[in-house]
C-alpha positions as CSV (number, residue, x, y, z in Angstrom):
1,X,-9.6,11.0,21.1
2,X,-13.2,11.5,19.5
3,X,-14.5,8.9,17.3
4,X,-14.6,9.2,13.5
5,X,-17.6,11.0,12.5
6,X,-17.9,7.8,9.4
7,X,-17.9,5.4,11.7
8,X,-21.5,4.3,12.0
9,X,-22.0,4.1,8.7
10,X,-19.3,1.7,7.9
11,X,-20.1,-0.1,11.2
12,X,-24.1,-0.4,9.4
13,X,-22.3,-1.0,6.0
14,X,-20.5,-4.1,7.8
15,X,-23.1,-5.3,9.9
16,X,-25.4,-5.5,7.3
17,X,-22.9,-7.6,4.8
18,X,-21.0,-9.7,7.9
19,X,-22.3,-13.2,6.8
20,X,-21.4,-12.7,3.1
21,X,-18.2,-11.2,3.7
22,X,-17.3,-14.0,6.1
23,X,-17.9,-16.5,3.5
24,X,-16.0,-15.1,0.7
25,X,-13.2,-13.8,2.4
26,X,-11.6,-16.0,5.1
27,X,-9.3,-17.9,3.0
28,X,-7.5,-14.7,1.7
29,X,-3.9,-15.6,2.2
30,X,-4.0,-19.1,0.7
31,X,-2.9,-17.1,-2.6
32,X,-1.2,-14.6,-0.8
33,X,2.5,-15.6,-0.1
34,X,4.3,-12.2,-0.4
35,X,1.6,-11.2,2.6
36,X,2.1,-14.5,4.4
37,X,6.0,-14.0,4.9
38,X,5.1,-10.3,5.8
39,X,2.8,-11.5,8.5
40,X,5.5,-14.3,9.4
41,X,8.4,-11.5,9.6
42,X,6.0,-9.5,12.0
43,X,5.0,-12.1,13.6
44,X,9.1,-12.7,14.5
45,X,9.8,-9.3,15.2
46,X,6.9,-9.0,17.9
47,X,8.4,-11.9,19.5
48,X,12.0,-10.6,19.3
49,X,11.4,-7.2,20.7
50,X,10.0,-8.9,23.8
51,X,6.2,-10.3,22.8
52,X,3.5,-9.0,24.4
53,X,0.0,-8.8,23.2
54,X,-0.7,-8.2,19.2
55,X,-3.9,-6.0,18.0
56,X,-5.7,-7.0,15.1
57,X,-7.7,-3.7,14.4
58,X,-10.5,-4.5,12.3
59,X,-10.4,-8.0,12.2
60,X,-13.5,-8.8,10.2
61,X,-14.2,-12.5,10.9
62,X,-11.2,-13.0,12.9
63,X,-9.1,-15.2,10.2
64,X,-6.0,-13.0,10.5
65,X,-6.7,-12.8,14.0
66,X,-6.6,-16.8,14.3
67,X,-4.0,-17.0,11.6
68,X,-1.6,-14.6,13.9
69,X,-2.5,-16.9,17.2
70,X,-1.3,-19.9,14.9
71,X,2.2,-18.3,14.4
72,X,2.4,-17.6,18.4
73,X,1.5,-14.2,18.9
74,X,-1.1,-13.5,21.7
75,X,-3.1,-11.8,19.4
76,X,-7.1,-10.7,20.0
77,X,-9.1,-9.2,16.8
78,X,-10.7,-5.6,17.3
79,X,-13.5,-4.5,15.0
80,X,-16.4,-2.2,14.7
81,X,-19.0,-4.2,13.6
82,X,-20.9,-6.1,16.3
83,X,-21.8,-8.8,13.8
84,X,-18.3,-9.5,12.6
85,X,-17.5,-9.8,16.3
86,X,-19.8,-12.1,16.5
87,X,-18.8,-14.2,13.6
88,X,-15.0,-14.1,14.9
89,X,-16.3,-15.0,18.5
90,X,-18.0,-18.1,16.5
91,X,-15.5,-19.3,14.2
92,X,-12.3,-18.8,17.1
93,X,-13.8,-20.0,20.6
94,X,-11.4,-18.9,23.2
95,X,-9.8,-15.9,21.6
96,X,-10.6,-12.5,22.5
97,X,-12.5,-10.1,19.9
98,X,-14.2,-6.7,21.0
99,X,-16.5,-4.1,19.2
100,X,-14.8,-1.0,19.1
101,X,-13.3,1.9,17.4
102,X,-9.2,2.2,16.0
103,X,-10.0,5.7,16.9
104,X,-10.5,5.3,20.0
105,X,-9.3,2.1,21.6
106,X,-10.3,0.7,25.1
107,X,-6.6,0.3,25.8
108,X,-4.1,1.6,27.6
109,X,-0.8,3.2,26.9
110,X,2.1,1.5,25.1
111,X,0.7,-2.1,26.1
112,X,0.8,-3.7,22.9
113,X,3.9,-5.4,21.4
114,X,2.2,-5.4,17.9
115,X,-0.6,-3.6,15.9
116,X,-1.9,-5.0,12.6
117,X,-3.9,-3.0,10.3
118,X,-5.1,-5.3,7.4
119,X,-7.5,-3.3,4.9
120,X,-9.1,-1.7,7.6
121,X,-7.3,2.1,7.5
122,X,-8.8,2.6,3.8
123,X,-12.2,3.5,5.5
124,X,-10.5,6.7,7.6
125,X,-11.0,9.8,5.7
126,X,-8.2,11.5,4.8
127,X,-8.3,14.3,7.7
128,X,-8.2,11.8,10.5
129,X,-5.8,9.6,9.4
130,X,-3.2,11.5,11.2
131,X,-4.9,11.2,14.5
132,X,-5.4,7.4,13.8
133,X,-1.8,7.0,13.3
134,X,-1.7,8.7,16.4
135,X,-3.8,6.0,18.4
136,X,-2.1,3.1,17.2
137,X,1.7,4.4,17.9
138,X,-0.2,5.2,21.4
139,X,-0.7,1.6,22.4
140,X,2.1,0.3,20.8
141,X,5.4,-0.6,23.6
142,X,8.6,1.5,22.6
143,X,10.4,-1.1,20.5
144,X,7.1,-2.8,19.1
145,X,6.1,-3.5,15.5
146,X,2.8,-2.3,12.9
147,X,2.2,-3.5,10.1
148,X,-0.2,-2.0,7.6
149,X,-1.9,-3.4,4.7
150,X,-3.6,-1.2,2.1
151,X,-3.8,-0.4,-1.7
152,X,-1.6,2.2,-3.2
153,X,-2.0,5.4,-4.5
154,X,-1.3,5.3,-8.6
155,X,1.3,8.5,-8.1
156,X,3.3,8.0,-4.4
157,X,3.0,11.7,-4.7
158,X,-0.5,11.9,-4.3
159,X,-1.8,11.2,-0.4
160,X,-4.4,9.7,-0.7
161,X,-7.3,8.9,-3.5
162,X,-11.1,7.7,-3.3
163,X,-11.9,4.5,-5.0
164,X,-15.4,2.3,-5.3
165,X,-15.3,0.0,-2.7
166,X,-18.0,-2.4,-2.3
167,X,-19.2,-2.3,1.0
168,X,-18.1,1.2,2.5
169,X,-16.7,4.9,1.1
170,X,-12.3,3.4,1.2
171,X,-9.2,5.5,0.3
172,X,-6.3,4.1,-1.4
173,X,-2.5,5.9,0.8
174,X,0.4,7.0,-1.1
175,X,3.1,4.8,0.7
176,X,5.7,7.8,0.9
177,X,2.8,9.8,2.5
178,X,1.8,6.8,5.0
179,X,5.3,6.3,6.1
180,X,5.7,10.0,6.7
181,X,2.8,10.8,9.0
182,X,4.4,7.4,11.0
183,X,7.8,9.1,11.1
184,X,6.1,12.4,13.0
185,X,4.8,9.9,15.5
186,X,8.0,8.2,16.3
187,X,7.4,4.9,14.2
188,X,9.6,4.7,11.9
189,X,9.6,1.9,8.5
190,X,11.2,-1.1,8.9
191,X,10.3,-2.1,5.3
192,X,7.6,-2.4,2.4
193,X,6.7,-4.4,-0.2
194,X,4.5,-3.3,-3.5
195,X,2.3,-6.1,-4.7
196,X,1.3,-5.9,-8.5
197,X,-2.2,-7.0,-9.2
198,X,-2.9,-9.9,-10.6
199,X,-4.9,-10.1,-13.7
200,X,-8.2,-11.5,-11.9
201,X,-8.1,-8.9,-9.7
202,X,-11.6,-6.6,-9.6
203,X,-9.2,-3.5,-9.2
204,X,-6.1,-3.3,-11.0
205,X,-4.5,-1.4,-7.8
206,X,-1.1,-2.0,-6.1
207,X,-1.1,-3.3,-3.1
208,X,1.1,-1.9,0.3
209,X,2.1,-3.6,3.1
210,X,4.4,-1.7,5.6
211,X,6.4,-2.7,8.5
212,X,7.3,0.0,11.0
213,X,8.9,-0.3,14.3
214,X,7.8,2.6,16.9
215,X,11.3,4.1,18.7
216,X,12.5,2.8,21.8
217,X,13.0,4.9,24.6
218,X,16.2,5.7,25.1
């Protein structure tokens, strides 16, 4: 498929913040426990459908990446900013990161036994999520797992809604609306979890994490 039109800006946006970003952000889960048992129910389910390889599509710094590797998943990160690349090359000698696109991955199909999306699907604009989707259920094995992390729309009936990010222009998904464009792709939802904000939280958004399973073949 084509690559997204907004991608070299949030590839500049990311590059040009990769140091700071790295610093503040790589302990992220230590307060985190709903997503840490998500991640650790993926993390099983990859490994009970059969393994193989896990994705971690825009990986930043590679923490999640590293953090996925520490439960036993093969997992490499995938981002598109060389300098976060760079910083998750630096931080995790010996795993695998590569500059590239979710749009367009270097990969062939149905090789994967797991995708993870962590707050990296809020920079697709709304008209190519679909296609996105697309890529991801593309590389996934029949049988193997995604799991999506993003913030929630304020009504599930809206799709999608704008909201001030601070590095790059990010989208907030209606979960009813995420897990339906995943149904027309074959990947159907395992299970998701709403997390409330806390009251320190910059934005008092929900948060969404969804697991969803992409149909064996029969």
């Amino acid at each position: 498929m084509t690559e997204l039109d907004s991608l070299p800006g949030i590839r500049a946006a990311y590059d040009a913040v990769a140091v700071r970003y790295a610093q503040q952000f790589t302990d992220t889960l230590r307060d985190r426990p709903v997503e840490r048992a998500l991640l650790a129910a993926f993390a099983e389910s990859v490994r009970a459908g059969g393994g193989g390889e896990v994705a971690d599509l825009g990986c930043g710094p590679g923490h999640i990446t590293a953090h996925l590797r520490e439960s036993g998943l093969r997992a490499f990160g995938v981002d598109a900013s060389p300098a976060m690349v760079e910083l998750a090359r630096r931080a995790n000698p010996g795993v695998r990161f590569e500059v590239g696109s979710m749009a367009a991955l270097d990969l062939a199909d149905g090789v994967l036994g797991g995708v993870l999306s962590r707050a990296s699907l809020i920079h697709v604009p709304p008209p190519g999520l679909p296609a996105v989707l697309a890529e991801f259920a593309r590389v996934l094995a029949p049988g193997g797992r995604l799991l999506i992390g993003c913030l929630a729309t304020d009504d599930p009936a809206v799709p999608t809604q704008p909201y001030d990010h601070s590095v790059a222009t990010a989208y907030r998904l209606s979960p009813d609306h995420l897990a339906g464009l995943l149904r027309g792709i074959g990947v159907h939802e395992v299970a998701r979890v709403l997390c409330e904000p806390k009251p320190t939280d910059k934005r008092q958004f929900k948060e969404l994490l969804l697991l969803a399973a992409k149909e064996p073949v029969h």
